[in-house]
gemmi code that builds the backbone of each chain (N, CA, C; Angstrom):
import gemmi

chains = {
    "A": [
        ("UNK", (76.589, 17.585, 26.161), (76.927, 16.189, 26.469), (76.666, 15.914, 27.960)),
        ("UNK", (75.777, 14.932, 28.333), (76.062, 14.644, 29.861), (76.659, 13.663, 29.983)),
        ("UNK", (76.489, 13.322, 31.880), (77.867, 12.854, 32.244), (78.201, 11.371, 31.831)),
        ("UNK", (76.905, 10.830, 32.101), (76.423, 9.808, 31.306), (77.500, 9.756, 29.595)),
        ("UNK", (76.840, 10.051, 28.892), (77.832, 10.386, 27.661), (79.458, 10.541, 27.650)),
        ("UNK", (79.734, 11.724, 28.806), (81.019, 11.809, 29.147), (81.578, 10.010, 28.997)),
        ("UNK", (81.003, 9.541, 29.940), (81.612, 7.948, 30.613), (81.236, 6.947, 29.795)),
        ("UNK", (80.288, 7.029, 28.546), (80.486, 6.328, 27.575), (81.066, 5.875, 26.703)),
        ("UNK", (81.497, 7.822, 26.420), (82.810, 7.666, 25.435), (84.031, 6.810, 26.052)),
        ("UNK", (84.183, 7.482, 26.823), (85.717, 6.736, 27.689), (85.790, 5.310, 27.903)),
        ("UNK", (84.774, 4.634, 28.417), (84.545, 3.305, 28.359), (84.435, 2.215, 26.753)),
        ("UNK", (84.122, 2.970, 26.107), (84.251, 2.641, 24.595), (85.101, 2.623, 24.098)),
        ("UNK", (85.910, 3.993, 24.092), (87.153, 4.157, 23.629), (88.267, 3.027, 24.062)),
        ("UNK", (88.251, 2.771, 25.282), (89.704, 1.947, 25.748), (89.401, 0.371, 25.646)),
        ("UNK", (89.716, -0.076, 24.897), (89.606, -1.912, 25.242), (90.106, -2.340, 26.280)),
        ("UNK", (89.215, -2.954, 26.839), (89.444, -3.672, 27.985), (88.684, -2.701, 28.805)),
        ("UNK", (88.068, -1.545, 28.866), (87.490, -1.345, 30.236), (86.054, -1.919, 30.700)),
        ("UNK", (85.807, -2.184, 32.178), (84.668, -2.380, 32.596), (83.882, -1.772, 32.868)),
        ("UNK", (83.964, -0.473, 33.638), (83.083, 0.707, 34.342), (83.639, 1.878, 34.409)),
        ("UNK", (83.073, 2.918, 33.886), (83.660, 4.311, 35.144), (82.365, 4.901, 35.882)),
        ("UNK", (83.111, 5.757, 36.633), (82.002, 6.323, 36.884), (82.418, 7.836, 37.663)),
        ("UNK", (81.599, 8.766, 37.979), (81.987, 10.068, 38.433), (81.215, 10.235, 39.656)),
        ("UNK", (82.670, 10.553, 40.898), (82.070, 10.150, 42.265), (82.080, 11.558, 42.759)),
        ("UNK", (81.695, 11.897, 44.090), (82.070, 12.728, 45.303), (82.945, 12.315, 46.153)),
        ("UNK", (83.907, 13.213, 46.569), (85.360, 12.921, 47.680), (84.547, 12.689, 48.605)),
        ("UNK", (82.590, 12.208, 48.986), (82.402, 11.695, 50.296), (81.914, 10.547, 50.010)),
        ("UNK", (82.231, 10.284, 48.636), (82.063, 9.034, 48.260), (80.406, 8.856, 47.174)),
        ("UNK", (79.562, 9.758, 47.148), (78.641, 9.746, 46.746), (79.142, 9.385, 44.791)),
        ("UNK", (78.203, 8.739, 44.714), (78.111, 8.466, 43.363), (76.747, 8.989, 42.606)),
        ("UNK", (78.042, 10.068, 41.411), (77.230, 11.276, 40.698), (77.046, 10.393, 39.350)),
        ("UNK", (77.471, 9.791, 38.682), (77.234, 8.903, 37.788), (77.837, 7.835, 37.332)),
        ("UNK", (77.096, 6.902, 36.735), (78.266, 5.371, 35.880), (77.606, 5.378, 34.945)),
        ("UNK", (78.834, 3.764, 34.261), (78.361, 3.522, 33.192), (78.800, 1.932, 33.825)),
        ("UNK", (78.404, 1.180, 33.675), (79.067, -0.294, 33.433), (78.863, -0.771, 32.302)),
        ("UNK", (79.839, -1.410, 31.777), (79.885, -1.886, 29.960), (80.442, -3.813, 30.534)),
        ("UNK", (81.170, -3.966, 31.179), (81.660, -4.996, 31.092), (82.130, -5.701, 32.378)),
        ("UNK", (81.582, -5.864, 33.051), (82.174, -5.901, 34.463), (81.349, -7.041, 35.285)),
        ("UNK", (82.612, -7.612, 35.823), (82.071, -9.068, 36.598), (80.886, -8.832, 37.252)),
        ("UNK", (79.568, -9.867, 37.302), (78.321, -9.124, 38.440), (78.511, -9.675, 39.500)),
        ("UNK", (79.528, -10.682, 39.876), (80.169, -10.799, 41.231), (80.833, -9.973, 42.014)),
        ("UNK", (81.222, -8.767, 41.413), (82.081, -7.713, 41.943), (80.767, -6.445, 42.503)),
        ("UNK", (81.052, -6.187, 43.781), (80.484, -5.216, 43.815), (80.637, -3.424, 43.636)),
        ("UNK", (80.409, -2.476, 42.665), (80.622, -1.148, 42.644), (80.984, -0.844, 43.581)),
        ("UNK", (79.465, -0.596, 43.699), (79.130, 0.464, 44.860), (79.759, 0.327, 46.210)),
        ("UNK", (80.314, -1.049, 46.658), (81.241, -1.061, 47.488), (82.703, -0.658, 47.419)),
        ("UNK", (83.228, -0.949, 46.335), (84.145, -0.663, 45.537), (84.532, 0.501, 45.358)),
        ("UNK", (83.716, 1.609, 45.068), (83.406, 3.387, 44.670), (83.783, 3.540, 46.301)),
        ("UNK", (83.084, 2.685, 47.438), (83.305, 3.836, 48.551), (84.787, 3.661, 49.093)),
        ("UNK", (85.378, 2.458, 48.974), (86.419, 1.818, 49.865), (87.706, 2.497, 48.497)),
        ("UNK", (87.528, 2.995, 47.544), (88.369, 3.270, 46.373), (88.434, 5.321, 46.931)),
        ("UNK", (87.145, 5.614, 46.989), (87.360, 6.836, 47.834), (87.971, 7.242, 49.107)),
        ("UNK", (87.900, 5.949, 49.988), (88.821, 5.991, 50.805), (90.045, 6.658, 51.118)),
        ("UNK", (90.227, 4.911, 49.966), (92.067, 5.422, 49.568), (91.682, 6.730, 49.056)),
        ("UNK", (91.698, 7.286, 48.157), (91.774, 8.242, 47.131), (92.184, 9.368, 48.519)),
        ("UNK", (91.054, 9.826, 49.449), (90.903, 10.679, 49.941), (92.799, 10.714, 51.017)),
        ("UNK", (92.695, 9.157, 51.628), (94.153, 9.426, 52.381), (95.179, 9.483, 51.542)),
        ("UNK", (95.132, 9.318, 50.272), (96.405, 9.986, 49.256), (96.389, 11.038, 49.327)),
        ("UNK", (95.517, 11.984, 49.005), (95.479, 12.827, 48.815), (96.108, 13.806, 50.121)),
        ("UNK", (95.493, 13.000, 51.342), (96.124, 13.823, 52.451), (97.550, 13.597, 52.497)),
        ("UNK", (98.028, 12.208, 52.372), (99.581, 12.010, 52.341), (100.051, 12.545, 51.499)),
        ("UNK", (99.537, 13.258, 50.054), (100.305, 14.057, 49.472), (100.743, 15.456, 49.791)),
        ("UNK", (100.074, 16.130, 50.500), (99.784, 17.531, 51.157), (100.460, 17.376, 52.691)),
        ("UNK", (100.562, 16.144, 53.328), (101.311, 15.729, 54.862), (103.097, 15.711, 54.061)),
        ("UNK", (103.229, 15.278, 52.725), (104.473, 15.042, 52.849), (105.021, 16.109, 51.635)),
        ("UNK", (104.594, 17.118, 51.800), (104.947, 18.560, 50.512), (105.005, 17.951, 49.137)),
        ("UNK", (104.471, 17.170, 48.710), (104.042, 16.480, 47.445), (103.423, 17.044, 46.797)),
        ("UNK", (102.485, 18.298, 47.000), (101.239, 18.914, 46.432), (99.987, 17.900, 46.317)),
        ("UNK", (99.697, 18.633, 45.007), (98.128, 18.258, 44.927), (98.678, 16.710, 44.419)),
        ("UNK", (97.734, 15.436, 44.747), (97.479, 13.890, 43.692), (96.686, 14.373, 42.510)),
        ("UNK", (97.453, 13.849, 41.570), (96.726, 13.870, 39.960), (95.964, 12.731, 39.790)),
        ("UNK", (96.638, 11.495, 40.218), (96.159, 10.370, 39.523), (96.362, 9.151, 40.461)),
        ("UNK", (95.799, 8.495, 40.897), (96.146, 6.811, 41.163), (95.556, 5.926, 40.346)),
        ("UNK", (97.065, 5.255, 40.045), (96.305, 3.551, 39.522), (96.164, 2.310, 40.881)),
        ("UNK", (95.479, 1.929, 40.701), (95.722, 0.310, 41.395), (95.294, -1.023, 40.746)),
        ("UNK", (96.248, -1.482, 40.348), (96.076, -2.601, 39.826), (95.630, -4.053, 40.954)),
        ("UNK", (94.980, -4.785, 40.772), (94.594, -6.092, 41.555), (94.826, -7.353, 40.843)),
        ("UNK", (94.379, -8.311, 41.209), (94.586, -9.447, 40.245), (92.982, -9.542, 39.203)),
        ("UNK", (91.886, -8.632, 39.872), (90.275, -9.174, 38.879), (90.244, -7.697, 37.961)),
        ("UNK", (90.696, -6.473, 38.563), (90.353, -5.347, 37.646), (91.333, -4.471, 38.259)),
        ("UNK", (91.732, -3.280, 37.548), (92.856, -1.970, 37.263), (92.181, -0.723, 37.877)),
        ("UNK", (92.505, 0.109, 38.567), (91.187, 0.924, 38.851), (92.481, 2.240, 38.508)),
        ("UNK", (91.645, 3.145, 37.767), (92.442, 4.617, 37.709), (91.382, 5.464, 38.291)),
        ("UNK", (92.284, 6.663, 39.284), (91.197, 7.676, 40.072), (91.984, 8.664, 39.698)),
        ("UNK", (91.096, 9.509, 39.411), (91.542, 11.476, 38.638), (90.793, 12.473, 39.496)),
        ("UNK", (91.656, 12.955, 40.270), (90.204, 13.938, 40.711), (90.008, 15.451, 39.491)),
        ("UNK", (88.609, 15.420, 39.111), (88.340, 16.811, 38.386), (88.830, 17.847, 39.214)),
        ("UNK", (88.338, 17.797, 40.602), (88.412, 19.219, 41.076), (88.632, 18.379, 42.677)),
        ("UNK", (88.894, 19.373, 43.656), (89.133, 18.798, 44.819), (87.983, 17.994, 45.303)),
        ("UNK", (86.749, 18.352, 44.854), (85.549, 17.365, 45.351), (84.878, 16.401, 44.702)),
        ("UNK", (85.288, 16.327, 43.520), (84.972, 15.430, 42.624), (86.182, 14.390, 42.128)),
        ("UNK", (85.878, 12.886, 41.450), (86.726, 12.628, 41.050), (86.354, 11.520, 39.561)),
        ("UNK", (86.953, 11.207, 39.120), (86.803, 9.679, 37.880), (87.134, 8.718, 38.273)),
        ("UNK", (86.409, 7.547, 38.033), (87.192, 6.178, 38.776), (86.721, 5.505, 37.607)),
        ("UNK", (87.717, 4.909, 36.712), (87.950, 3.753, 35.709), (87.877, 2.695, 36.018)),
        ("UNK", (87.676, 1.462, 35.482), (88.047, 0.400, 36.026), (87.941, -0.251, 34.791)),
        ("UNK", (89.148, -1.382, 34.319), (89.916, -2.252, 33.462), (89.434, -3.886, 33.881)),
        ("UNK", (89.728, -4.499, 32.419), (89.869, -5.494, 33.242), (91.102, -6.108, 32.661)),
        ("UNK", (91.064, -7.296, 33.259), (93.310, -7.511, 33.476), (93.112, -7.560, 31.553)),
        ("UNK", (94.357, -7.313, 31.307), (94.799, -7.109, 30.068), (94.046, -5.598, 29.319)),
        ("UNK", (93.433, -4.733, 29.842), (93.235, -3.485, 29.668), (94.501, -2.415, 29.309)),
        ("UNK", (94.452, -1.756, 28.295), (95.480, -0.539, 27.959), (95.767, 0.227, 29.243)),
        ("UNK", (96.619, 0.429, 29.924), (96.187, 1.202, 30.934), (96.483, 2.484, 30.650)),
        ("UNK", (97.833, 2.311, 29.523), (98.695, 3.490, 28.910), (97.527, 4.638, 28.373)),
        ("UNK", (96.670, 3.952, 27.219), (95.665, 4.376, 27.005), (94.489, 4.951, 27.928)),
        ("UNK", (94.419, 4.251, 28.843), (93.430, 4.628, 29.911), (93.554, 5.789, 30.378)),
        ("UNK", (95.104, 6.331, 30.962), (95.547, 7.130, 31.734), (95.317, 8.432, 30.579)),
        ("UNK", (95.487, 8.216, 29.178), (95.751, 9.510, 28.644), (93.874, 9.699, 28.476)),
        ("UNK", (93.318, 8.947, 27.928), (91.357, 9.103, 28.017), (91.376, 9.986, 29.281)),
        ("UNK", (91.770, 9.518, 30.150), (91.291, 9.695, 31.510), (91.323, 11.210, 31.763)),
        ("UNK", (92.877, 11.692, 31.775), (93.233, 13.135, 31.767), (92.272, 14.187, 30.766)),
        ("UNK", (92.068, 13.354, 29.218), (91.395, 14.338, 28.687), (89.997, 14.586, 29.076)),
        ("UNK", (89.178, 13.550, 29.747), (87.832, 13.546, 30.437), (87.773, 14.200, 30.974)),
        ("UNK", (88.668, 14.538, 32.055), (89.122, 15.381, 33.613), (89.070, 16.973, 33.038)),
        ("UNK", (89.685, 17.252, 31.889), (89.783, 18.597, 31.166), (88.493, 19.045, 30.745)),
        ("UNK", (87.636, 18.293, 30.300), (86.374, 18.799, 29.538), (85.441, 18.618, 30.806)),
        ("UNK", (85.659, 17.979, 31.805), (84.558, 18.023, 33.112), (84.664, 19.151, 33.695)),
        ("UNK", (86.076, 19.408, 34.429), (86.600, 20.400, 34.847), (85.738, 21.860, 35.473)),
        ("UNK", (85.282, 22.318, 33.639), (84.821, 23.585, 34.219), (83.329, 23.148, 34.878)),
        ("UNK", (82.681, 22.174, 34.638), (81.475, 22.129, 34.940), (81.181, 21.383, 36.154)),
        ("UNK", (82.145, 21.248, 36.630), (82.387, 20.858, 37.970), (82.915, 22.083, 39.188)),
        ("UNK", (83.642, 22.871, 38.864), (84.443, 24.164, 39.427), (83.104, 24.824, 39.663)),
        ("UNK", (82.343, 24.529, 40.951), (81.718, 25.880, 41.278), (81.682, 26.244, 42.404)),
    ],
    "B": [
        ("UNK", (124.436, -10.236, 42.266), (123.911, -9.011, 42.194), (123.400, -8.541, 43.676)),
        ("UNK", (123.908, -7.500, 44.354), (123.302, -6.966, 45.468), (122.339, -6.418, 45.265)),
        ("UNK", (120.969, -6.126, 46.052), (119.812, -5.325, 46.224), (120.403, -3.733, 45.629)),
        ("UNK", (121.148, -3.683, 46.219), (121.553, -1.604, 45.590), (121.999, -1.540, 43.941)),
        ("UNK", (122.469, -3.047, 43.483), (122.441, -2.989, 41.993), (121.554, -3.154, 41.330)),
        ("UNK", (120.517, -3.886, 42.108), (119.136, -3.837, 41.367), (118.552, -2.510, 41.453)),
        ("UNK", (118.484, -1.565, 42.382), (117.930, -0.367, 42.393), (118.732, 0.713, 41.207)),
        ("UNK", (120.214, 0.660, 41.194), (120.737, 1.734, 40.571), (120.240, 0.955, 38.907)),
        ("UNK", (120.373, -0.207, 38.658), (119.788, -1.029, 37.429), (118.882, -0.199, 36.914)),
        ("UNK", (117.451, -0.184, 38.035), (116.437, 0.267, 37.435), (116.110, 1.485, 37.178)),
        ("UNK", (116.930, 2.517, 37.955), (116.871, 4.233, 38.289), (117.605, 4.575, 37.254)),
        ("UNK", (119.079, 3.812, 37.071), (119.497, 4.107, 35.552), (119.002, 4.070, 34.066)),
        ("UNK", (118.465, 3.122, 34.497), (117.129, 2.302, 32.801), (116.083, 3.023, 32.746)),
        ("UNK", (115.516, 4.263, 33.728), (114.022, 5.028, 33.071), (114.681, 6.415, 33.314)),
        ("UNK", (113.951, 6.740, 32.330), (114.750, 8.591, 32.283), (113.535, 8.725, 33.342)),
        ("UNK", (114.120, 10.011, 33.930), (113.319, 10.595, 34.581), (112.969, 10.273, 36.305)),
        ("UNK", (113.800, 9.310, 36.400), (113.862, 8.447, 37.728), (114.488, 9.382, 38.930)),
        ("UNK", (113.847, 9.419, 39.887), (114.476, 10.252, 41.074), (114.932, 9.462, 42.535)),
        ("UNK", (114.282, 8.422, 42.249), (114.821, 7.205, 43.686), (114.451, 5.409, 43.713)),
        ("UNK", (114.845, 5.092, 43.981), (114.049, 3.854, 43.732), (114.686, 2.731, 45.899)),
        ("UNK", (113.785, 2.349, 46.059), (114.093, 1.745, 47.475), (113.275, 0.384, 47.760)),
        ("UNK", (113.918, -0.552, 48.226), (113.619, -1.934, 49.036), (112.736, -1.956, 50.222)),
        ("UNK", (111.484, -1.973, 50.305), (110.958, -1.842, 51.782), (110.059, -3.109, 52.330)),
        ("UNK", (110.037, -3.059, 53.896), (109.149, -3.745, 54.372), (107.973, -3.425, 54.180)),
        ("UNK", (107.024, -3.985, 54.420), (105.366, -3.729, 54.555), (105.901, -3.053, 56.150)),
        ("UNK", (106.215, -3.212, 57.266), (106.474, -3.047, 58.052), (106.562, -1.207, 58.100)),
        ("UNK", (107.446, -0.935, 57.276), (107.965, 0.573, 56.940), (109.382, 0.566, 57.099)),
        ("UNK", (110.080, -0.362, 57.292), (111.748, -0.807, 57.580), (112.293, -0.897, 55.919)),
        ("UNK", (113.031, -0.207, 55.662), (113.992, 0.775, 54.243), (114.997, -0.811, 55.005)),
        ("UNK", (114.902, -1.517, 53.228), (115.910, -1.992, 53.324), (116.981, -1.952, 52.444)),
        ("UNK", (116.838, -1.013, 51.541), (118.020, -0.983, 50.859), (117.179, 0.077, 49.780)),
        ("UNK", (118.325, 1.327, 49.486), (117.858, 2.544, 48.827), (118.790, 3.496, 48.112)),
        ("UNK", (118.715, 3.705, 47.116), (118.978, 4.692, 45.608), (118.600, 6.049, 45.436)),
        ("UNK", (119.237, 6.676, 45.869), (118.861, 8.185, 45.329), (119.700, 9.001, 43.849)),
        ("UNK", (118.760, 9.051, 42.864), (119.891, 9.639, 41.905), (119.375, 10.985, 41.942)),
        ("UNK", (118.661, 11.894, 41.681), (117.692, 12.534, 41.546), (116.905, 13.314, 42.065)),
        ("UNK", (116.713, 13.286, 43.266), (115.908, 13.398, 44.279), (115.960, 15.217, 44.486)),
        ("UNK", (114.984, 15.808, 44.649), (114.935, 16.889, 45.269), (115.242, 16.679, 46.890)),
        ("UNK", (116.326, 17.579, 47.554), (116.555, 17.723, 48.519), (115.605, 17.819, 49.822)),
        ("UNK", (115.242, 18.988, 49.025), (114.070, 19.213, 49.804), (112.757, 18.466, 50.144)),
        ("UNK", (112.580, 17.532, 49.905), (111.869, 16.560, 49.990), (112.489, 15.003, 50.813)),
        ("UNK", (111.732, 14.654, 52.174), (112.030, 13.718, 53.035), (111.697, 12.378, 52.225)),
        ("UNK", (112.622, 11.583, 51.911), (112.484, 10.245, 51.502), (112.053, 9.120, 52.377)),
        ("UNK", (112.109, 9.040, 53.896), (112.285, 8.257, 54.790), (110.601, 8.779, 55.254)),
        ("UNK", (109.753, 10.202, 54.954), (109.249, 9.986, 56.058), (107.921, 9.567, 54.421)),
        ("UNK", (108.255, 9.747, 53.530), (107.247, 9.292, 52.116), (107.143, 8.032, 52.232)),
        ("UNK", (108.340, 7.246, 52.402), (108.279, 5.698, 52.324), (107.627, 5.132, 53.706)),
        ("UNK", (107.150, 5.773, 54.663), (106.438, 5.388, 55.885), (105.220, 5.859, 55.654)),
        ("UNK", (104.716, 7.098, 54.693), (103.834, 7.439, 54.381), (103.179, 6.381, 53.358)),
        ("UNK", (103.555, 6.222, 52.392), (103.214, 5.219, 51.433), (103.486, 3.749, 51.592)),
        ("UNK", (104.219, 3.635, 52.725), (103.993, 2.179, 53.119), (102.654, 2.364, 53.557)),
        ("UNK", (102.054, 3.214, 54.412), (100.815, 3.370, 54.838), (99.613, 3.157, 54.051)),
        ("UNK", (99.919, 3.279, 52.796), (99.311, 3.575, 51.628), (98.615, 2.065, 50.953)),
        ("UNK", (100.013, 1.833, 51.216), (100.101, 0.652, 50.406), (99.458, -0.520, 51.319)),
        ("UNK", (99.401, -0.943, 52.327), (99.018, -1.434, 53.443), (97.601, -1.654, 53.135)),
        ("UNK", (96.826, -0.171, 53.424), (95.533, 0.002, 53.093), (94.852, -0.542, 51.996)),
        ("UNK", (95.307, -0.240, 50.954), (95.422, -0.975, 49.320), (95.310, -2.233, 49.357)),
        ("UNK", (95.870, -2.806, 50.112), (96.196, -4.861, 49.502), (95.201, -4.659, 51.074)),
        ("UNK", (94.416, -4.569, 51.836), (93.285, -4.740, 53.057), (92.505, -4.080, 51.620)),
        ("UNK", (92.124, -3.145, 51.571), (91.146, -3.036, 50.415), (90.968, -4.095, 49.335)),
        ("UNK", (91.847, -4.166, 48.514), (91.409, -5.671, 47.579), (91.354, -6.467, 47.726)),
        ("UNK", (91.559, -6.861, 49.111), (91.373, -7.916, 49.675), (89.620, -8.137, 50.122)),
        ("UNK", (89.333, -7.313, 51.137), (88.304, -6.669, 51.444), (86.907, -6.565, 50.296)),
        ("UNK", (87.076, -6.014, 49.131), (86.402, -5.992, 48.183), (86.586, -7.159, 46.850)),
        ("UNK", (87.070, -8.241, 47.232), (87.290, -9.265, 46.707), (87.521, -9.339, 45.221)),
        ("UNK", (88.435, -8.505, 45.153), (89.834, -8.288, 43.698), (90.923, -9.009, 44.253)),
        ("UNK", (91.450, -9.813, 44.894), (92.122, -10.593, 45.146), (93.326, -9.438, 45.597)),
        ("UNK", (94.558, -10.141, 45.622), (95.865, -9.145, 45.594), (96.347, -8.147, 44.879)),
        ("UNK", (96.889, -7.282, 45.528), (97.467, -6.159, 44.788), (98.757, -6.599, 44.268)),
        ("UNK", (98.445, -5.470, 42.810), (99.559, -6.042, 41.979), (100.536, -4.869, 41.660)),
        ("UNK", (99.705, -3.634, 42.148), (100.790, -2.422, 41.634), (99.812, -1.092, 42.213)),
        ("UNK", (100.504, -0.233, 42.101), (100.122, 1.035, 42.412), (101.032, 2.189, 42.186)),
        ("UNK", (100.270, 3.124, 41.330), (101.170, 4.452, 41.151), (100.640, 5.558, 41.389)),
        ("UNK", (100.940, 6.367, 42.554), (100.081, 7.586, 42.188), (100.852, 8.904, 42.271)),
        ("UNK", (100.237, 9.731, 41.174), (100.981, 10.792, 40.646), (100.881, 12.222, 41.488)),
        ("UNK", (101.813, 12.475, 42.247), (101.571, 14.182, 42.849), (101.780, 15.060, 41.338)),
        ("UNK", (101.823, 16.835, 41.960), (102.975, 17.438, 41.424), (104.086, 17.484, 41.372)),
        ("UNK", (104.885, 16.903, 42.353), (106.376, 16.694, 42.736), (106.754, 15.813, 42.420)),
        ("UNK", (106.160, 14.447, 42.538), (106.883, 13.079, 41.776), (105.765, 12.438, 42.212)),
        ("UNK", (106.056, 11.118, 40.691), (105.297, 10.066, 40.448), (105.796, 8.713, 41.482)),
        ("UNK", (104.732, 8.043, 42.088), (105.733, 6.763, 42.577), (104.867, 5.589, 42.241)),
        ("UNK", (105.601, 4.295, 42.088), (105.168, 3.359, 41.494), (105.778, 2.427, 42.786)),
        ("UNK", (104.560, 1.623, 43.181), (104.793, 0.588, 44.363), (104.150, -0.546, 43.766)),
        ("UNK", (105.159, -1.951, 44.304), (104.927, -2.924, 43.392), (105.454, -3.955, 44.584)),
        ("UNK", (104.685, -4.617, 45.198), (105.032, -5.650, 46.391), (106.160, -7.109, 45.546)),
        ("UNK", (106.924, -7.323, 45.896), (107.633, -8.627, 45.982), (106.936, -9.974, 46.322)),
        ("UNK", (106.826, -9.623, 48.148), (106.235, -11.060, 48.140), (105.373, -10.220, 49.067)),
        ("UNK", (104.299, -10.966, 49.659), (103.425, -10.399, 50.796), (104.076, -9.303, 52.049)),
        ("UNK", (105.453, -9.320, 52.103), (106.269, -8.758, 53.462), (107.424, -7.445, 52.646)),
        ("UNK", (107.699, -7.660, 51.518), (108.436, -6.556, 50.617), (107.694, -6.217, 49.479)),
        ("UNK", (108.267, -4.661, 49.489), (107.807, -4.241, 48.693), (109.016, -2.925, 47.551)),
        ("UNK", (108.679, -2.943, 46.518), (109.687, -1.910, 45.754), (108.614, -0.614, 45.765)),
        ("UNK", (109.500, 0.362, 45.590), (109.170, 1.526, 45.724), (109.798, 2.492, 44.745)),
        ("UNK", (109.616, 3.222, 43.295), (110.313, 3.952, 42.569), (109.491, 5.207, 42.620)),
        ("UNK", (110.632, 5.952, 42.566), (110.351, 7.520, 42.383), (110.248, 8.732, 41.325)),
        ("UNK", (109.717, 8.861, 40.600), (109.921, 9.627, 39.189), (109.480, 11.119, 39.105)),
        ("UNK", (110.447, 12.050, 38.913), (110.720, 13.303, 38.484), (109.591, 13.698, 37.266)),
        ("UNK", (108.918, 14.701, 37.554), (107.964, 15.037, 36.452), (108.226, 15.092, 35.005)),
        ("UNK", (107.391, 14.360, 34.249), (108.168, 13.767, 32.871), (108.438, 12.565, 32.403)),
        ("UNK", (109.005, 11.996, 33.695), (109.714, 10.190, 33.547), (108.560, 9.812, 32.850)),
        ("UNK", (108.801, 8.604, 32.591), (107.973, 7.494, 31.583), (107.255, 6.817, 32.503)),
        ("UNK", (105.922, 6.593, 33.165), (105.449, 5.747, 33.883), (105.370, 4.539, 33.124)),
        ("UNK", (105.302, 4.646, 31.057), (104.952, 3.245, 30.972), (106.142, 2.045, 31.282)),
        ("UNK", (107.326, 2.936, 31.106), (108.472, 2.538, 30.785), (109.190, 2.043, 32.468)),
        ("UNK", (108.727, 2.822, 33.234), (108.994, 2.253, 34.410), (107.987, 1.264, 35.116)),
        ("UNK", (106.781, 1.299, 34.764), (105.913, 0.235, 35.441), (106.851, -1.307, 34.717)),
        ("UNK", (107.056, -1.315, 33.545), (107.803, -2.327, 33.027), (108.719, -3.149, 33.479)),
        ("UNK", (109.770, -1.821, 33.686), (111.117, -2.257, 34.434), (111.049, -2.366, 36.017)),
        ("UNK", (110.226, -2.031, 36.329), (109.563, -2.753, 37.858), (109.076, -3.736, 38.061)),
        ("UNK", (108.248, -4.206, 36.845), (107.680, -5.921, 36.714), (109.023, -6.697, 36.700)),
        ("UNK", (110.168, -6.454, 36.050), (110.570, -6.855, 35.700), (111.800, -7.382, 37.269)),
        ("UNK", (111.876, -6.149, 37.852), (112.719, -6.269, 39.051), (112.190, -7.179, 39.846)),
        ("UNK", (110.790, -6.982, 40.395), (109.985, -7.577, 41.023), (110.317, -8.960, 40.925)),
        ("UNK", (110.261, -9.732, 39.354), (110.475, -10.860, 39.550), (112.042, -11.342, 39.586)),
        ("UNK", (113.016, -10.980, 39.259), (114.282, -11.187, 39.625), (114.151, -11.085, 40.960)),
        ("UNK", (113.854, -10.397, 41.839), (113.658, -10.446, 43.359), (113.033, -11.120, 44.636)),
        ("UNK", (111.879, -11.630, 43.657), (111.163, -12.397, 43.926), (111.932, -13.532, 45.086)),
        ("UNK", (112.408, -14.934, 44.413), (113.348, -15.741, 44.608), (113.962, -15.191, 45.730)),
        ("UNK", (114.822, -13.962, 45.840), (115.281, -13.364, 47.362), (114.613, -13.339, 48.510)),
        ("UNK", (113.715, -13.126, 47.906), (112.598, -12.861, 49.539), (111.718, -13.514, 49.681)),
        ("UNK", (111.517, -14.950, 49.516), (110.587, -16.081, 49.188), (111.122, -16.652, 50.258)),
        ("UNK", (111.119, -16.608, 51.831), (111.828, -17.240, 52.670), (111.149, -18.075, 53.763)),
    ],
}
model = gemmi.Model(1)
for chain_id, residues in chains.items():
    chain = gemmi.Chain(chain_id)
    for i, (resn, *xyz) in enumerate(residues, 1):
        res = gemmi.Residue()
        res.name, res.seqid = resn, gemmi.SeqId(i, " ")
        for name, pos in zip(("N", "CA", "C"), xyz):
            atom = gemmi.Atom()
            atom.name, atom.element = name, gemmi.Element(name[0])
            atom.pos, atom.b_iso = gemmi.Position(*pos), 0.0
            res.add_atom(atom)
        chain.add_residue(res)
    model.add_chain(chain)
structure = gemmi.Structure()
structure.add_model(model)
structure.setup_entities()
């Protein structure tokens, strides 16, 4: 299955989503999918300023003995964004749009993260 | 109803709840609930941390033109927290023990949010 495929399923599976896609913690983007998503909105701006955050959570989790971040949601008023990191250098970034499962989202999400996992770990 | 009954309200109503607190955008704790809480873990210096967090977040969707932030949860190993702004200047802050119900508390946080609302509309 590639990754492509990976992010098909997941985007299919959940009603209501718009995009995922599978980034680098330097922000590089390793793959998408967009299924549904405003073309006023921009990604690729979106992917880097979403890595951002991602990356200073991650440090505020480790600055404040929190351990490792599993997961952020952020909800907005145009789209929902969930970030998973696979591995410390990789991560998933979902994105909903308003009225999206998120409940659903979050559990897709984790099982994606499991089957990427090893093929990401090198 | 005082602010500390709305917090013990909501820390009582989700299993799994470890704190729940009133804050400025500023980083100024205005009113705070501990049921739960691992000791060992600084509450005062997380909620300056994740005010930080949160800050960044609503300049990001702003920035990438998703309009306002409407919520945010992100999950360590140690605890889950769910941040959910009031009005532009407050914000709620809950804390959840590994396990708690995120769906069940994102809920009862919408729900505080707007009972609170009206308070801090000044």
């Amino acid at each position: 299955m590639s990754f492509k495929d990976n992010l098909t399923e997941i985007v299919d599976r959940i009603e209501g989503s718009a995009a995922a896609a599978i980034l680098g913690i330097d922000g590089l983007l390793i793959e998408r999918y967009l299924k549904d998503m405003d073309p006023s909105l921009d990604l690729e701006l979106i992917a880097i300023e979403f890595t951002n955050l991602l990356r200073r959570s991650m440090r505020t989790a480790s600055d404040t003995e929190l351990g490792d971040l599993r997961e952020m949601v952020i909800a907005t008023d145009r789209l929902t964004f969930l970030l998973r990191p696979i591995t410390t250098e990789y991560f998933l970034l979902l994105a909903l749009n308003p009225g999206g499962n998120v409940g659903r989202a979050r559990f897709e999400l984790r099982k994606t993260q499991l089957a990427l996992e090893p093929e990401f770990a090198i």
